[in-house]
C-alpha positions as CSV (number, residue, x, y, z in Angstrom):
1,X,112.4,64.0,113.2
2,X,115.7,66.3,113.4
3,X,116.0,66.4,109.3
4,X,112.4,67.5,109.5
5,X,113.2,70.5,112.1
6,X,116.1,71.5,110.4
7,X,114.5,71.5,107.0
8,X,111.8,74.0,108.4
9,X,114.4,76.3,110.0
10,X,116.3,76.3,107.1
11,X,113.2,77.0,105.0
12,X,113.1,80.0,107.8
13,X,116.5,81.5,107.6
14,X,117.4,80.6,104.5
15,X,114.3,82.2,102.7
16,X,111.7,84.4,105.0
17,X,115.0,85.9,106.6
18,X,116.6,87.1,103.9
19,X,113.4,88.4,102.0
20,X,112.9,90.4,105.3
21,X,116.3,91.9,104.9
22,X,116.3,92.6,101.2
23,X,112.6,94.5,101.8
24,X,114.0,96.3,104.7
25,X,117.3,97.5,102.5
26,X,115.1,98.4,99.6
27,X,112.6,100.2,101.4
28,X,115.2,102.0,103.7
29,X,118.6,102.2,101.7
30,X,117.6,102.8,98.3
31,X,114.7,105.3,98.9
32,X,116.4,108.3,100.3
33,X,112.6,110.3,100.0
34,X,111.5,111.9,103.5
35,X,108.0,111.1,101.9
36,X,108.1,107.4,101.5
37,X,105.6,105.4,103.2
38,X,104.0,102.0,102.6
39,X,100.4,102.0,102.9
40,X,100.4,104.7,105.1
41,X,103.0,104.0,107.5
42,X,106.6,105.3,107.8
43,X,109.4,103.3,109.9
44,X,112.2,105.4,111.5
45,X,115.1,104.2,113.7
46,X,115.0,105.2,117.4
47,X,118.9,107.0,117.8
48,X,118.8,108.0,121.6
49,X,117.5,106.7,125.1
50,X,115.0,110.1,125.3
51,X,112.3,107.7,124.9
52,X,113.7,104.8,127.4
53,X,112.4,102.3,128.9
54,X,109.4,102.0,126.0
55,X,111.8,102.6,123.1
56,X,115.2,102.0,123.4
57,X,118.2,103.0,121.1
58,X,118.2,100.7,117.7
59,X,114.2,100.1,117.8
60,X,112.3,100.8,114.8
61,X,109.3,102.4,115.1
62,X,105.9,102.0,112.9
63,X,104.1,105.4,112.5
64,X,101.0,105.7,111.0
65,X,100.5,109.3,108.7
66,X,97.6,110.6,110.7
67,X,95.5,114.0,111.0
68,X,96.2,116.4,113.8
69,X,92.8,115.4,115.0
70,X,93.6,111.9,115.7
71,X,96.5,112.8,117.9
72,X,95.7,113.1,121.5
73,X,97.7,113.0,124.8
74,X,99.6,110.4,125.4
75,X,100.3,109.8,122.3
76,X,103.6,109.2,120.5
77,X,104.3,110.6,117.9
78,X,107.1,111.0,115.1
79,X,107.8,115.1,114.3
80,X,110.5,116.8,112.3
81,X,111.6,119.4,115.0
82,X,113.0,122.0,112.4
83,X,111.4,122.7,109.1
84,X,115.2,123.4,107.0
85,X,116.4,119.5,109.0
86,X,115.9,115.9,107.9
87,X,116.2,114.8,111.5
88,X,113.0,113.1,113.2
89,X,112.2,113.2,116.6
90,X,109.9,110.5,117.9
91,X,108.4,112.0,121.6
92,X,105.2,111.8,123.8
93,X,102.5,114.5,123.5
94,X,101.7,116.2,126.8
95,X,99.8,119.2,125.9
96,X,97.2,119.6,122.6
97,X,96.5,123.4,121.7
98,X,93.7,123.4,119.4
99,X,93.6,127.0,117.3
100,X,97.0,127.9,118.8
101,X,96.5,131.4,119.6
102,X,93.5,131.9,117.1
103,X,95.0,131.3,114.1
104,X,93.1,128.1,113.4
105,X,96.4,125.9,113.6
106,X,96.7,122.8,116.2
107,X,100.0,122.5,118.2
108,X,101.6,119.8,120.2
109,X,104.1,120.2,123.2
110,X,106.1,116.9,123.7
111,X,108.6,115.1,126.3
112,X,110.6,112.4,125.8
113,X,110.0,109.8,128.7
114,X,113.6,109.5,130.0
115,X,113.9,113.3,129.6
116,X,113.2,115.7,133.0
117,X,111.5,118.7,131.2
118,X,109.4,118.8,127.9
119,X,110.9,120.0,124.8
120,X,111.4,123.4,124.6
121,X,109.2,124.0,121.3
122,X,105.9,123.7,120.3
123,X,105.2,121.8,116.5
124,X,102.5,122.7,114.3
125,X,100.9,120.0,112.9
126,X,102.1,120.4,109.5
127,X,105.5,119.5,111.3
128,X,104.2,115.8,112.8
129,X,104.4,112.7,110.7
130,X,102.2,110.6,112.5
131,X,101.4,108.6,115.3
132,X,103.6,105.4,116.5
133,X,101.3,102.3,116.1
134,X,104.4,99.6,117.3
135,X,107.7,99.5,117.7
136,X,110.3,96.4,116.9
137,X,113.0,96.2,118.9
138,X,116.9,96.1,117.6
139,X,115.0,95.9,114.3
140,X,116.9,99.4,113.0
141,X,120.5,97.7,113.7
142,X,119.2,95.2,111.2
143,X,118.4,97.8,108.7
144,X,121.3,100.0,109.1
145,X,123.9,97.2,109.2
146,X,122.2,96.2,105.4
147,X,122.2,99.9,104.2
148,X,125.8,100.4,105.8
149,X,127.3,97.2,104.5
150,X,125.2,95.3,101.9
151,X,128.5,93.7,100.6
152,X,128.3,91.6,103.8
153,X,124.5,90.3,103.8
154,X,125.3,87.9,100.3
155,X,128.9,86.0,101.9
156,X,126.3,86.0,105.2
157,X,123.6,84.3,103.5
158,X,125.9,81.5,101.6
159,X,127.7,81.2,104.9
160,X,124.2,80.2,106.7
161,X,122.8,77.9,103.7
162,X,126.2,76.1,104.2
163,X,125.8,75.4,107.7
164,X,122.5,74.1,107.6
165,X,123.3,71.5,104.6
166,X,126.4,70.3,106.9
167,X,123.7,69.9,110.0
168,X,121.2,68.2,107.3
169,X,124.4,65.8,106.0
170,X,125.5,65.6,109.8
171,X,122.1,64.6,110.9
172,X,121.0,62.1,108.2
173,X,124.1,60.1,109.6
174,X,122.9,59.7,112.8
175,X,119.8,59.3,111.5
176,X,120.5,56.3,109.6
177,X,119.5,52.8,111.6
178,X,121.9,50.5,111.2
179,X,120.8,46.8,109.6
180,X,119.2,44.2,111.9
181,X,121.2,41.4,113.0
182,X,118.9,38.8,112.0
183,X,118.7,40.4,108.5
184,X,122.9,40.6,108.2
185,X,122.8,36.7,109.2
186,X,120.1,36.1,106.6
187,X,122.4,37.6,103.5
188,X,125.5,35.9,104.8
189,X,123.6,32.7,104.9
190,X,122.5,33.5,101.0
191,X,125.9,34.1,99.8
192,X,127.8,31.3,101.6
193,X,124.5,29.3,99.3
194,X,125.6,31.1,96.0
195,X,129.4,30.3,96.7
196,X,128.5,26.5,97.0
């Protein structure tokens, strides 16, 4: 039963785990593009506690590439604050302004949760990238660590496959029943018959 537990975490670590973290390092290291998405979602690492206690620093956050006209309040949503930045801001909406000031274009004030005043700029909609569908949490210190240090994540997985073939040799040891009495006197028996 033990072999059999560690065989399936093994399968888990060794294989899904590692999958997960090549995907993640492809999609977020080697893809540079502020346009990427995958099937219409974009991930983005939360970087400060304006958001606490529903997203903390090192989440990752799922945002789905929406229309202005999906977007209510309440929402939260993922914006590039300045047009000539590649910083992202991911912050509540607390006021909608359809037709900002008749010129036909929506706007969005927004507040971080942990933050005492709302931010002190309104974003057009062709500013916001989309809604926030779910977040993952720690998730984005995953992801950084493999676009930071990729040079690590190979010696890591051998170092884990290792381990879990020494608990599979460690635990097919104890595993092993030892012979039955009965069946130890039965061969000496034979053999002291041979030797005759």
């Amino acid at each position: 039963m033990g072999i059999c537990v560690v065989g399936i975490l093994q399968k888990i670590f060794i294989y899904l785990l590692p999958v997960g973290i090549i995907l993640a390092a492809v999609l977020f290291a080697m893809n540079r593009s502020t346009e990427k998405s995958l099937f219409g979602f974009r991930y983005y690492t939360i970087l400060t506690a304006s958001m606490e206690p529903e997203l903390s620093i090192g989440n990752m956050v799922f945002v789905r590439l929406v229309d202005a006209d999906e977007i209510e309040v309440g929402d939260v949503i993922t914006l590039n604050p300045f047009s000539d930045s590649d910083a992202y801001l991911t912050h509540r909406v607390v006021e909608k302004i359809e037709d900002y000031e008749g010129c036909g274009v929506t706007c969005f004030r927004t507040k971080g949760d942990a933050n005492d005043t709302e931010d002190g700029f309104l974003i057009d909609e062709d500013r916001v990238i989309g809604k926030m569908c779910f977040s993952v949490p720690k998730l984005g210190y995953v992801v950084r660590f493999v676009q930071l240090r990729w040079y690590f994540v190979i010696p890591l997985l051998v170092l884990v496959l290792i381990f879990f073939r020494l608990i599979r040799i460690y635990l097919q040891g104890d595993d092993a029943e030892p012979p039955d009495e009965l069946e130890t006197a039965d061969v000496a028996s034979r053999s002291e018959k041979f030797a005759e």
